[in-house]
N, C-alpha and C positions, 0 to 999 in steps of 0.2 A: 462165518458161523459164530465167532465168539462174541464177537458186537451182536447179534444177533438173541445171543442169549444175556448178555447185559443189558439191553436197550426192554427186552421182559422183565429181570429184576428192578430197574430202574420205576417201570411199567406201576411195581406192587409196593414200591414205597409209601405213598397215599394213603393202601390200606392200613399198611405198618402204625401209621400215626392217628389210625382211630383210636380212640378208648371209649368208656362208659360200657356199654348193652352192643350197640356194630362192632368196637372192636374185641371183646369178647367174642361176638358169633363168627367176622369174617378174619380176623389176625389169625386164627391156626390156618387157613384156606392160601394165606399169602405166604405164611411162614413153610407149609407144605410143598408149595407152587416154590420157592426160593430155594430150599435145599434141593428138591427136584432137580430144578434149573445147571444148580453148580454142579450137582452130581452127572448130569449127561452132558455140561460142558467141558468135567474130566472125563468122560466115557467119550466123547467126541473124538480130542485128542488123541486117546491112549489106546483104549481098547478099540474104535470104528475101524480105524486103519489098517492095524494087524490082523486083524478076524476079515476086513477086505481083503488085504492081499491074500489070504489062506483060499477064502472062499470063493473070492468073485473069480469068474471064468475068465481066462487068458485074451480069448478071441474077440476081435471088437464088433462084430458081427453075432447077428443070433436071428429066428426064428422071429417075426412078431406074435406075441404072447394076446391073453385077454387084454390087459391091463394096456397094451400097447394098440388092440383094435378100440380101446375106449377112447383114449386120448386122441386117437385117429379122428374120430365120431366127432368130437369137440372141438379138432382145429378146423374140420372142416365146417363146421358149425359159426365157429370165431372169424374163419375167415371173410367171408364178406361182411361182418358187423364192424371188425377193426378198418377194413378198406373206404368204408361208407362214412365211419368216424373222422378217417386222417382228412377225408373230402371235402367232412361237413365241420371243418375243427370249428368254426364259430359257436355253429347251431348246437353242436355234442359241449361244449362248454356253456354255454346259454344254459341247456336244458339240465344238468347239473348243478347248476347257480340255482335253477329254480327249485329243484328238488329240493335242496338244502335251506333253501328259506320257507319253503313250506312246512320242513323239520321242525326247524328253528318256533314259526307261528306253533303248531302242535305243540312242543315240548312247553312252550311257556302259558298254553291255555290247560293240557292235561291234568295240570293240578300236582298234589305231593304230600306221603304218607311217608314215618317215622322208618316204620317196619310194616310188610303187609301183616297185618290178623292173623296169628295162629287157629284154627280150628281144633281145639282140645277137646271136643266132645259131650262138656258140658256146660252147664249156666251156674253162673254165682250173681246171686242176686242180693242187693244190699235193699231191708227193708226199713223204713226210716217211720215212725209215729211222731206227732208231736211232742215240742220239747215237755218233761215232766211227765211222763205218762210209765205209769206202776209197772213192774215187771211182772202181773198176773197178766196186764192189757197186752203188752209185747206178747207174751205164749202165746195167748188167744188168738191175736190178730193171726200169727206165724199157722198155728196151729189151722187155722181155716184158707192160710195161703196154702199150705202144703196141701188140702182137703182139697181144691177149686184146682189146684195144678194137674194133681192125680187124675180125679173123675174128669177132666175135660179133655186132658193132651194125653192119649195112646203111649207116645215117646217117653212120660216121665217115667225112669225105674225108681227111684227115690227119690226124697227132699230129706235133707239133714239142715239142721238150725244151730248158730253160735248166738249167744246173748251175753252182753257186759262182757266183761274182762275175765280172764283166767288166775290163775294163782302167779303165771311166768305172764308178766303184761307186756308181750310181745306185738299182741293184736288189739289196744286198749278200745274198746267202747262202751258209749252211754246205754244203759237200761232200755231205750227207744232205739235204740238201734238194730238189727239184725243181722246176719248174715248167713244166708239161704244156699248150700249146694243142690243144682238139684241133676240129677247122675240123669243121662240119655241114654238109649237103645240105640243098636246100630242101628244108621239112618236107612239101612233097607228096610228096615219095620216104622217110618215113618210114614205116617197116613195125611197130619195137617197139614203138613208143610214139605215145603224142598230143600228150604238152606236155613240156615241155623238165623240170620236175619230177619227170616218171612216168621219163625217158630217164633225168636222173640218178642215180636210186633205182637204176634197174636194173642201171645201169654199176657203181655202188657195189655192190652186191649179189653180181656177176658179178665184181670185183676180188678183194673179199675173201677169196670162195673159192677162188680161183687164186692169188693170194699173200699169203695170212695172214701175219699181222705188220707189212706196209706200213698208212701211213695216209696218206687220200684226203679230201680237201677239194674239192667240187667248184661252184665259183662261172665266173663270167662275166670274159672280157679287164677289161674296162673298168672293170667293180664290183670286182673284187679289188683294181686299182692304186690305184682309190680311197679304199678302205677301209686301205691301205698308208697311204698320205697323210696320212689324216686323225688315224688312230691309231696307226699304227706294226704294227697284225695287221692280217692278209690277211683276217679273219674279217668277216661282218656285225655282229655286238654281241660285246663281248669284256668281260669279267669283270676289272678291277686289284684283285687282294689286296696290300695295303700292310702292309710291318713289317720286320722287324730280323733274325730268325734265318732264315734258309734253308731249313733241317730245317722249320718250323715254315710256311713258306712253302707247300714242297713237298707236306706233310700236308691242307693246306687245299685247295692247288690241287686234288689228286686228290677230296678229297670235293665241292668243286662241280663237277670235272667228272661226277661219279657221278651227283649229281644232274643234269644238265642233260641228260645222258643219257635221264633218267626224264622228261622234258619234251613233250611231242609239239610239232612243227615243229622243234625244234633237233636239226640233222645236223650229222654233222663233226665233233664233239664235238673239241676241243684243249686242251691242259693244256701248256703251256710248261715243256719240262724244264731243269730247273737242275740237275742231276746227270749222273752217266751217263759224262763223261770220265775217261777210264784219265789216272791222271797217278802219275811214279817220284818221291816223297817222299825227302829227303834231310836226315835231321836229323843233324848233326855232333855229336860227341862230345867236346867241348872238353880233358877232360881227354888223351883217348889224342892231340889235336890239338898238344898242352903236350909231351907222351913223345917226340914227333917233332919238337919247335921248329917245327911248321908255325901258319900264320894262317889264321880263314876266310877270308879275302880270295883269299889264295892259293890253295885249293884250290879253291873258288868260279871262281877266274878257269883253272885247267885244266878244270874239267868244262864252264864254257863253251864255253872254245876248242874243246874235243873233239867236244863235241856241236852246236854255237851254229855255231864259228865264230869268227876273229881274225884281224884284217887283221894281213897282215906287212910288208905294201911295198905298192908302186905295180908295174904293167907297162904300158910304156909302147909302144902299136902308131901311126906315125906323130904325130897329130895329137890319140888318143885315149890318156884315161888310165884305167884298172882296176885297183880292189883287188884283189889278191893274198890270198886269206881262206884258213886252213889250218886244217884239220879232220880229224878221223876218215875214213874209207873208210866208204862205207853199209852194206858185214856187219858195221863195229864198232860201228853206232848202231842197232840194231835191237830191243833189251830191255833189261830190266831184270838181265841176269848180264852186259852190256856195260860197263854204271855202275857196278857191283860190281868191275867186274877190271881198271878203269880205274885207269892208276899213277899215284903221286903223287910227284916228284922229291923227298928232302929237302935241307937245309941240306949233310950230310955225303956224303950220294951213293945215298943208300938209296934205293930204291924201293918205296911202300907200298902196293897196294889199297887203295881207296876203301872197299872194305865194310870194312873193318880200322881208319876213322878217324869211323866211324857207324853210323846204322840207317840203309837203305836200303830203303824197300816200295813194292809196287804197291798204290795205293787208289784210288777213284771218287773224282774231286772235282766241284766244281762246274763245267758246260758254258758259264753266264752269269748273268749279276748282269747283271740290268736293273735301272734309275731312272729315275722320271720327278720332276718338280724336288726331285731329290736323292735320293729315298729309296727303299730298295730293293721289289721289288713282281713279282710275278706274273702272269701272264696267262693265263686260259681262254676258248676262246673257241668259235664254235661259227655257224653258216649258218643260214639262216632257208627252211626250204621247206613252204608248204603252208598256213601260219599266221601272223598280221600279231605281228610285233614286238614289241608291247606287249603281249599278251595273254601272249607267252611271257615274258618280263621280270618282268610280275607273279608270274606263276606260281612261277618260279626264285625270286624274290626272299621271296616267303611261304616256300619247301621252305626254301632256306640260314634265314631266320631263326629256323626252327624245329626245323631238324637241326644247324647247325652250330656252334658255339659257341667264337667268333673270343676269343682273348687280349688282357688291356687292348692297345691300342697297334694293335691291326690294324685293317681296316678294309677295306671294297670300295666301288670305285665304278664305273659302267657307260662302258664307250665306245661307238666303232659308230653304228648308225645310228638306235639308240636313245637315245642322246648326242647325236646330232643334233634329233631329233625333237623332247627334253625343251628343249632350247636355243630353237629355234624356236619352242614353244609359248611359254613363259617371254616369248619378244618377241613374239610377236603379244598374250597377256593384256595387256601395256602397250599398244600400240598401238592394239587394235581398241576395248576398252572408250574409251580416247581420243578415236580416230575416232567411235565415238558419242555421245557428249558432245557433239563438236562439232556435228555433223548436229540432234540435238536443241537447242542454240541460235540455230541456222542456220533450223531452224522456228518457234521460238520467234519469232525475229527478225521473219520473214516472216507470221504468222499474229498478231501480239501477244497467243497465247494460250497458257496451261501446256496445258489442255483438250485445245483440237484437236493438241495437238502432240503429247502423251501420245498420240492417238488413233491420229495417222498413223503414231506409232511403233510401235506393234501390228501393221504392216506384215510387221515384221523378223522376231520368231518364228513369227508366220503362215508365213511363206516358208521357217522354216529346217523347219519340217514338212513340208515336200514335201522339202527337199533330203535330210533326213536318212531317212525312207523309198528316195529315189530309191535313195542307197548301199545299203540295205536289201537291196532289192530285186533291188542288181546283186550284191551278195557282194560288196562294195568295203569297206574297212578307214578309217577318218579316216585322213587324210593332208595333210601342207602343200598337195599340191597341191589337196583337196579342202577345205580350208580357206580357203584363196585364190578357190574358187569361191564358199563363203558369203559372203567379203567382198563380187566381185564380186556377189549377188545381193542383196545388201540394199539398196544405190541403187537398184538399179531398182526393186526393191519398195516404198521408201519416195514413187517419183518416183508411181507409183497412188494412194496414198494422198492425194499433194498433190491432183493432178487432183481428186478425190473428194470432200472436203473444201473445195476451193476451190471448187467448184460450189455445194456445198450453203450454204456462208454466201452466194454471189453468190444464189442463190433467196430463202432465207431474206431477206435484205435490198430485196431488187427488186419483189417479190410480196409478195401476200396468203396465200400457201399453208401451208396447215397442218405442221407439221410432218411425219406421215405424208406428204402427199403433195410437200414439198420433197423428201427421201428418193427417193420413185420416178421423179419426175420427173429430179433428178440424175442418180440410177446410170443411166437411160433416154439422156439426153443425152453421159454421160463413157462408157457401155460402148466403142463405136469407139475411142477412142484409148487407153482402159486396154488393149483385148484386142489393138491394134496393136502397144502397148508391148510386152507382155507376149511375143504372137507374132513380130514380129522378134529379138529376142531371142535365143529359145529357137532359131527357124529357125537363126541366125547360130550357136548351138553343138553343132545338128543333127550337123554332118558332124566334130565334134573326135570327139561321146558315143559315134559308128559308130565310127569308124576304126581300123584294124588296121593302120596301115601302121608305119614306125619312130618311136619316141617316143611314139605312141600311148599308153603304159601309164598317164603322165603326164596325160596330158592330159584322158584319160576322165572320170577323177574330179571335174575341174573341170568339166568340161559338164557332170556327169551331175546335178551337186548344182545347178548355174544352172537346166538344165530344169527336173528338178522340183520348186526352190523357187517358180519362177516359174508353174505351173502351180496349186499351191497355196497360194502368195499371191494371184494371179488372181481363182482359185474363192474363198477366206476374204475377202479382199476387197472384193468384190461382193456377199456377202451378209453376215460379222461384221461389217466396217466401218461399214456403216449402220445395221445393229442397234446398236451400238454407242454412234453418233451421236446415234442418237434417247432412249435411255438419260440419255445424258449431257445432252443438252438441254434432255431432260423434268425432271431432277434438278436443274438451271441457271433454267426459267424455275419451278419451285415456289419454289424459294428467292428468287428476286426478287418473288415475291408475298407 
């Protein structure tokens, strides 16, 4: 029993060494599950024993009970499927080998997501105008998306709008930017649509053709702050092109967006403009600057004051004091024939136009130069609806390597929740092969044999062929949290196995019994507490695999892979394990003769 409850703690190590966003959500589940643990392996000890001998009845003999005609039901059930097993040991090992590589093909075709999707009930929609565009044109636009939202989708109760920055620039954005909550009815009073998916396809759909030219990102409150946070874009997975030239930058960015565009699951499609600001160029003319005895300095510091801004003084109103800043009138700051006709005082009293001591143009320059540690870089990015993560990631990542053809020096690397996801995988591959290592010493320990311990460890893929069917089955994608459910279901699959095994040497040793009938007679004696294990269990994550209520999304995947690992460890157990045994035994007592 107390190997039993170690080789479970051992089990939840793995989780222990999550961090970021999983081990936030699953380290309290394992730390819960661990103190549990030690606590009924002092309650084992201490308290089972005493409170048995008080309670349990003297007599060895009793009544058969329900629970006693169920178990009945079952071995008679079990018993010709184990008898047909020991018969057919090739074929019952054969068809288990196959099972399990048919696992193996599924889990590496189903694909793979961060975290499943929370469903929070509403949409956050980021609305993007072209770069430079007035903060009268941002209301407007905003002001006729909330108008086209309302009158068309039954579902929307509100639309609230954020624009620019707030006083705390915690949420910093440009003038052209937006962001849109817009509040849902419960979805019994939804009339368009069924899933929040189909709603925002449609809303998107029904934008576009009412205001072409706006672009619509349509994610959740909570998932967009996060994805803010973690990577700096509003997006689910976002695209870094790294490198030097801009031009070169901006060239690249638009062809992975083109292709990401071509991708199915990726909506939203975003290409982060670095262009696009009107800006008035002022290159001076040194020589006609010499004809006039003027400095750059000098004229430098009028077209500031003109345009900019120069403090002159202090005004002083009781207690408080204010710059005095002296500038142009706003009809003189308005264009580019305002910067041209702006005077320049000289040395002798002349006054010169500005276009008279340069070139003065209107050109596009760059809107922003982002870096991430140091170096300049681009971002495409793009929402995930319909299709897990990684499937789209690969996809994208084969199209760019094979259409795009990046310059020495450049370079992309993935953020988002595909970022997340590769990070987590990366520590659980340390951890979890770790964790069984250690389990397998820990039998070792207890059994003093490589044999039976090899044996019981057969447990763990046995069991991960149900779990990886179970996702199958639901349309579920791998994910940490369904990965976290494999951890949890290997303890208990491997705790069957001890049971199983532990009988059969206790037989094997005590008795005269032949091998075959050590075998029957074990699995006959261990079924009740295998299929007890097995069924409370499964009962206990019954009501997570159902549930629809909030955070559910999460949670599914981790009950759905514990059931049906445990139902097919159960089943392979009961009949591979012994087959198995007897293999092995047989191959153990030839060799000693």
């Amino acid at each position: 029993a107390a190997f039993g409850q170690i080789i479970i703690l051992i089990v939840y190590l793995p989780i222990l060494s999550l961090t970021g966003i999983e081990g936030k959500m699953f380290k309290p589940m394992a730390q819960t599950v661990s103190f549990a643990i030690l606590g009924a392996l002092i309650l084992s000890l201490t308290y089972v024993p005493m409170i048995s001998a008080l309670l349990l009845s003297k007599t060895t003999g009793h009544q058969p009970n329900f629970s006693d005609k169920i178990i009945s039901f079952f071995k008679k059930l079990y018993q010709p499927v184990i008898e047909s097993a020991l018969k057919h040991r090739i074929i019952t090992v054969a068809v288990s080998s196959v099972l399990l590589a048919a696992s193996l093909i599924i889990f590496f075709r189903m694909g793979g997501e961060f975290i499943p999707t929370l469903d929070e009930g509403d949409f956050a929609v980021e609305t993007r105008l072209i770069t430079g565009s007035s903060l009268s044109e941002s209301v407007e636009v905003n002001l006729k998306t909330a108008d086209v939202l309302i009158k068309n989708f039954p579902e929307v109760n509100a639309v609230i709008g954020k624009i620019g920055t707030s006083e705390i620039p915690t949420d910093p954005m440009s003038i052209e930017v937006t962001d849109l909550i817009i509040t849902l009815k419960e979805k019994d009073e939804w009339v368009t649509a069924e899933t929040r998916e189909e709603l925002a396809d449609k809303m998107l759909t029904k934008l576009e053709a009412e205001l072409p030219g706006v672009m619509y990102g349509f994610q959740q409150p909570i998932q967009l702050r996060t994805n803010e946070l973690m990577t700096g874009a509003k997006q689910d997975v976002v695209i870094k092109i790294f490198g030097e030239d801009l031009d070169l930058l901006a060239r690249y960015g638009e062809q992975v967006g083109k292709l990401a565009r071509e991708v199915e699951g990726a909506e939203d499609v975003f290409v982060e403009p670095i262009g696009g600001l009107p800006q008035i160029v002022v290159k001076w003319n040194r020589q006609r600057l010499a004809q006039f005895g003027l400095s750059i300095d000098e004229v430098n510091r009028v077209l500031r004051t003109g345009f900019a801004g120069e403090v002159a003084g202090l005004v002083f109103e009781n207690e408080k004091r204010f710059d005095l800043v002296v500038r142009l009138a706003n009809q003189n700051r308005q264009n580019i024939s305002n910067v041209k006709n702006l005077f320049v005082t000289t040395a002798s009293g002349m006054q010169v136009p500005l276009e008279q001591l340069g070139d003065i143009t209107l050109t596009i320059g760059a809107n922003q130069i982002q870096r991430d540690d140091a170096k300049r870089r681009i971002v495409v990015g793009f929402n995930v609806r319909g299709r897990d993560v990684e499937s789209i990631v690969n996809e994208l990542n084969e199209l760019i390597s094979t259409r795009v053809k990046f310059e020495p020096g450049y370079y992309t690397t993935y953020g988002g929740s595909f970022k997340n996801l590769e990070e987590a995988k990366q520590r659980l591959s340390v951890a979890v092969p770790l964790a069984l290592v250690l389990i397998f010493l820990l039998l070792y320990f207890t059994f003093h044999s490589f044999r039976h311990s090899l044996l019981i460890f057969t447990a763990i893929p046995l069991s991960a062929i149900g779990g990886v069917f179970a996702l199958w089955l639901r349309d579920m994608p791998f994910s940490i949290s369904a990965g976290v459910g494999f951890i949890a279901l290997f303890g208990v699959a491997v705790l069957n196995g001890i049971v199983l095994i532990a009988e059969f040497n206790h037989l094997k040793k005590q008795t005269a019994l032949t091998l075959h009938h050590v075998v029957i007679q074990g699995t006959k004696l261990r079924l009740r507490p295998v299929l007890m294990t097995a069924l409370v269990a499964s009962l206990g994550f019954l009501p997570m695999a159902l549930s629809h209520g909030s955070g559910a999304e999460v949670q599914r995947p981790l009950a759905t892979v514990v059931i049906g690992g445990l139902i097919t460890a159960t089943l392979l157990t009961l009949v591979v394990l012994p087959v198995l045994y007897t293999l092995f035994e047989k191959k153990t007592q030839s060799a000693e003769l």
